[in-house]
Every structure is written in C-alpha cells, then in structure tokens.
N, C-alpha and C positions, 0 to 999 in steps of 0.2 A: 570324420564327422565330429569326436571329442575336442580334434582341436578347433577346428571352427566355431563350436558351442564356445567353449574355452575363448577364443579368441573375442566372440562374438561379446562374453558376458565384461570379458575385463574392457573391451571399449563402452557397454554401458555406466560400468562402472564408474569409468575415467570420465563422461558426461556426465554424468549426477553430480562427482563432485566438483567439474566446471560448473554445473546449474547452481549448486550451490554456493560455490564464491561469487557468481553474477547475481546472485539474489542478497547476498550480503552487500556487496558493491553499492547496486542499486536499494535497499535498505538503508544505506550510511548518507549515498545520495539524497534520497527522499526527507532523509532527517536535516539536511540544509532547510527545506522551508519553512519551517516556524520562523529562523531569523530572516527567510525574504520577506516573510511574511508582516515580522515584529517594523522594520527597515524601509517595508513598499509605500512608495508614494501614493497610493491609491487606496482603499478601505477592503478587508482581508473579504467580503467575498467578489470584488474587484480584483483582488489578486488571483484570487482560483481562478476567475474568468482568463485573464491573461495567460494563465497556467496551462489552461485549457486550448487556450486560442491560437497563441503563437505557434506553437507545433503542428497546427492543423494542415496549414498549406503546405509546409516541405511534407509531413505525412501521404495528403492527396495526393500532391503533385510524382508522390515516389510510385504512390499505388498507380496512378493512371499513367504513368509517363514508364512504366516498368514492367517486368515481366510478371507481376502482381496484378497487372490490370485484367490476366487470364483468371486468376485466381476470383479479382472482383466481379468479372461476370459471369463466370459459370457455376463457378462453385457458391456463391452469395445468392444469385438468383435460380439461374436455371437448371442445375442439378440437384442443390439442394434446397430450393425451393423460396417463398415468402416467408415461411414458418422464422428457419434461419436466419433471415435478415430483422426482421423483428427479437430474435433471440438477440443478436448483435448488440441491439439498442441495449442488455442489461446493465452491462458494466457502466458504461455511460450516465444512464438512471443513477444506478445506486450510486455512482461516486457524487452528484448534485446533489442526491438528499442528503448524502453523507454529510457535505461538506454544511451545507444550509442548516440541519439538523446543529451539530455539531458550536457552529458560531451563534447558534440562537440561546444553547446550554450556555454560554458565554454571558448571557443577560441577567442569568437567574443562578447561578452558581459559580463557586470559586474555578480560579484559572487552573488551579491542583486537581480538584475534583473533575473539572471539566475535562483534563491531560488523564488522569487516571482511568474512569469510568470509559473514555474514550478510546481506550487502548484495551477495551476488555473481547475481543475480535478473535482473539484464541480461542475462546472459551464457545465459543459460538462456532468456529468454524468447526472444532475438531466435534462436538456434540454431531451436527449434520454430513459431515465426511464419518464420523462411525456407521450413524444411524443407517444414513440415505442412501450415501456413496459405499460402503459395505470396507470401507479403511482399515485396516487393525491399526491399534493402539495399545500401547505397551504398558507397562506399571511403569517403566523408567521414562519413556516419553511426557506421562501427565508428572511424573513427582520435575520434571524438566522445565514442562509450561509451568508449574506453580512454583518452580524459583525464579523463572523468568518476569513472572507476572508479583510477584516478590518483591522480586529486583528493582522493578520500575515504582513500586511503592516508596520504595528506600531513596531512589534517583530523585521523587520528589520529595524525599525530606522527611517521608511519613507525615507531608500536610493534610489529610486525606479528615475534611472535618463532614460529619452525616448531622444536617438539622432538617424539621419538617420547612422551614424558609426555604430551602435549597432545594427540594426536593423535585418541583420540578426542572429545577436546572438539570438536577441528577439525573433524570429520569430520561432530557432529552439528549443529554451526551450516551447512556447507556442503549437508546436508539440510532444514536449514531453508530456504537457500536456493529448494533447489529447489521446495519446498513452496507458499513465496511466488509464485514463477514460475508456479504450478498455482493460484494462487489470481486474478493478475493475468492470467493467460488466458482462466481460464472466466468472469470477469466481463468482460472485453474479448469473447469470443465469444456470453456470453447477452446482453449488454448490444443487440445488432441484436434480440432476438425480446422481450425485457422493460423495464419499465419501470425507472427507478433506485429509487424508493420497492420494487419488488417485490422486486428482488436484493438491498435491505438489508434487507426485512423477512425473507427466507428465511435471510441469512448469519446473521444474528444469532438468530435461531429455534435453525435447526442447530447456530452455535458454542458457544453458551450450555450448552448441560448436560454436553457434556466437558469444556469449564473448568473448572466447576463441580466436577465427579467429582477431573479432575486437581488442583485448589488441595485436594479433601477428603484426596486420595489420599496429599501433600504437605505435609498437615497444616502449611498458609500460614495463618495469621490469617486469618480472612473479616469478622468482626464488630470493631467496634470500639467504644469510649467515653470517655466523662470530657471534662474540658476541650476537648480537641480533637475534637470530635464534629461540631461545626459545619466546623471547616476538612478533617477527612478527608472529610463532606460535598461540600462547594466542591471538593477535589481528584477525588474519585468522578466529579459532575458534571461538571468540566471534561473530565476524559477521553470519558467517555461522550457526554454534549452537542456538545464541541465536537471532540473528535479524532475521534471514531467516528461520527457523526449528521452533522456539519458536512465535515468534512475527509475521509470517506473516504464522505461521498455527493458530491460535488464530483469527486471522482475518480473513482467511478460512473458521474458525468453525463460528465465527458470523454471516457470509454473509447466511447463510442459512433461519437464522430469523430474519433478519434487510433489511431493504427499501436499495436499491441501494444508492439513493439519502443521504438519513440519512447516509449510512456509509461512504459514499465520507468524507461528513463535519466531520464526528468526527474523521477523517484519517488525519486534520491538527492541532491535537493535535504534531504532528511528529515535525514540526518545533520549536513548544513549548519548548519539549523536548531537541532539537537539540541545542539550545539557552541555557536551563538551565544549561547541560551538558557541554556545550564549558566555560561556565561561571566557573563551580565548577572546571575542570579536567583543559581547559585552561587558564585561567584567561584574557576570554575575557569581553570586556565592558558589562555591562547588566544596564543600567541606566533607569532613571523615563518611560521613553520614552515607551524602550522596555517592563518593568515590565505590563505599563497599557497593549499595547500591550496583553501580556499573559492573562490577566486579561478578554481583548475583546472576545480573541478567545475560553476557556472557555464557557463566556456566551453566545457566541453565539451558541455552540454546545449543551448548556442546553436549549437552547431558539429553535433551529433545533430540536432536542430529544422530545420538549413538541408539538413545530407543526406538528413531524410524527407522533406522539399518536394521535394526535386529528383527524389529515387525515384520517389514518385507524379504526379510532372509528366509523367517519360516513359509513365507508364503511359498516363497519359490520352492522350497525344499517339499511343500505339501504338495 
C-alpha cells in the first residue's frame, strides 16, 4: 500500500510539473498576440473575433465528430443538468467583456497604464481562491506575485503615469482586470467537471457573437483585401490557431492541476513575451530598464511556483 501511495504521489508530482510547463508554453503563446494584434489587417476587436472564431469549427467539429460527443450530451445536459450548461457560458462571458472592456481603457488612457492596470488579474484571483475557494497562500507565494507584478512595471519602463484625465481610462482597464480574474476562475473551477476541448468549444461559441456585435458597434474593419489578403490571412491564423487553439488550450489543460492563484502569476510571463517579440519583429526599445524588468518577473513566478509547493505540502501533510 506505501508503495503504491508512493508510487501514486510521484506521478502526481511528475503532472503538476508537466501542468506547469504547458501553462508557461501556452502563457509565451498567448504573449504573441499583442503583435497579431499590433500587424492584423482588421481592427483589434475584429481581431479577437477572428481569435475567437476560427478555432470554433475544428473545436465542434472534434467535440461532435469524437468520443466527446458522449461527454456533450450527457454530462452537459442530461446528467448534469441545464444549470451546467449555462455555467459553461462563463468563461466565454468574461473573456468578451474582458476584451471589450479593456480596448475601450484604450480611448481614455495611456497604452502603459492601459498594459499595467490590465495585467493586475493576480491580485484578484489569489484575494477569491483564499477567500472563496479556501486556497492557502504562503508569505513566499505573495512576496512572488509582488515581484512579478514588480517586474511587469519595470518591463514597461516604469511608464505607469496616474492623472484625474486618465482616470477613467484607469479605471476601465482595471475592470478588465477583474474580468480576466473571472474568466481564469471559472475555467480553473469547470476545468475538475469538463474536459479542455469542451471549455474551449463553449468559450469560443459564447465569445464570438459579442465581439462580433461589439467590432460592428465600433465600426473596426472586419473584411479586408488586395495585396495583402494572404498575410492578414497568415496574421488572422496565427492568432486564432496558434494563440487561442494552441496557447490558451495549453492553459486549459494546466488549470486542471495548478492552484488558481499560481496560474494567475505565471500568466504574466505574457507581457514578457509581448516586449520580447515587439523587440525582435518591431524594433522596439527594450533597454536596461526593461531587461531587469523581465529578469523580476521570472523570479518572481519561480519564487510564486516554490511558495504553491510548500502551501500544498502542508496541506497534504495536515
């Protein structure tokens, strides 16, 4: 029986820290799209919609054409009831407001404030995984999130300018925040009853037709052409395919065995990313500044990563 415990506890082990490099993976992913974004032939919340959209059909078509299609109708509907498939819709919700939210901070405050405030999602999640979800949380886990969340001040350069003009710019990137926090919960929380293909076919169902409303509402380009048809293409695709199908099903798959809290912080590896990329592909600034920056937020995610192990160590051991 010892060995089998034994045996039992080092393969959850050896899964956690797979969950964990598929949640960085898809984190590095995810931080490509600011430049699909900067690049899309189309207007950024036309872009989310594509984001959203294009992975819809091979999604469905996997759930219904697969051994998931058991999963779609008993376990969605008739086992676990109407309730559940309206839960379904969350992640979906919040990621449209998110995104809506977020680009609207855009109108009324700087692109620094608007990156900053907008990435304040830790802070939020781990507050409701203590509270709500009964989490522990370490002294080294928060001193982790607050160099991480450090870090990304540094990555922008320390632009981070507070006027009462701005404010509500501020105010609605910092509801985007919270939005995202709401979006990285209920898929941390369905992710125990569903499968990851299930929770992306439902986000992307749900997100898709408010983007959709909101790019018409905002009268964003949607359609494009001419010369560059083929690379707004390739740009469309890469977001879709590879940041939203690849990078945020990756993230999907790790929520299942990672703390809510821990995956918020290692989820701002993204701006990392977003800064590297605009460096290499744009040739934006990336000076001492920004480098330490990157450097912070890193350890700080290593330094969060070592205070969840020890949180859930005592648990076990209690």
């Amino acid at each position: 029986m010892k060995k089998y415990m034994a045996t039992q506890s080092r393969s959850m082990s050896s899964f956690s820290r797979l969950a964990f490099v598929a949640l960085l993976c898809g984190g590095c992913l995810i931080g490509f799209s600011a430049i699909f974004v900067r690049i899309s032939p189309v207007g950024p919340i036309a872009t989310a919609f594509y984001r959203m959209f294009i992975p819809l059909p091979l999604l469905w078509g996997y759930l219904l054409l697969s051994e998931h299609r058991t999963e779609l109708r008993r376990n969605t509907f008739r086992y676990r009831g109407a309730a559940y498939a309206v839960v379904l819709m969350a992640p979906g919700l919040f990621f449209a407001c998110d995104i809506s939210f977020w680009h609207q901070s855009l109108m009324f405050t700087t692109v620094s404030n608007a990156n900053l405030l907008g990435n304040l999602a830790p802070i939020f999640v781990t507050l409701v995984a203590w509270r709500i979800f009964q989490e522990r949380i370490s002294a080294l886990f928060v001193f982790g999130m607050i160099c991480a969340l450090g870090g990304t001040l540094l990555l922008m350069g320390g632009s981070l300018r507070l006027s009462p003009q701005q404010f509500m710019g501020d105010m609605l990137a910092v509801v985007s925040a919270v939005l995202y926090a709401g979006y990285q919960l209920s898929i941390n929380r369905l992710r125990r009853h569903f499968s990851t293909v299930m929770l992306m076919g439902w986000t992307s169902l749900v997100a898709t037709p408010p983007l959709l409303l909101l790019s018409l509402l905002s009268r964003e380009q949607i359609l494009w052409g001419g010369d560059d048809f083929r690379r707004g293409l390739a740009v469309l695709l890469g977001v879709g395919l590879g940041c939203q199908l690849a990078g945020q099903g990756l993230i999907v798959y790790a929520m299942k065995k990672l703390p809510a809290s821990f995956a918020s912080v290692t989820l701002l590896v993204q701006p990392l990313v977003a800064a590297l990329t605009a460096w290499l592909m744009l040739g934006e600034r990336l000076g001492p500044v920004e480098v330490a920056g990157g450097v912070v937020v890193l350890t700080g995610i290593l330094l969060a990563q070592r205070g969840s192990v020890l949180a859930n160590a005592k648990v076990q051991r209690i």
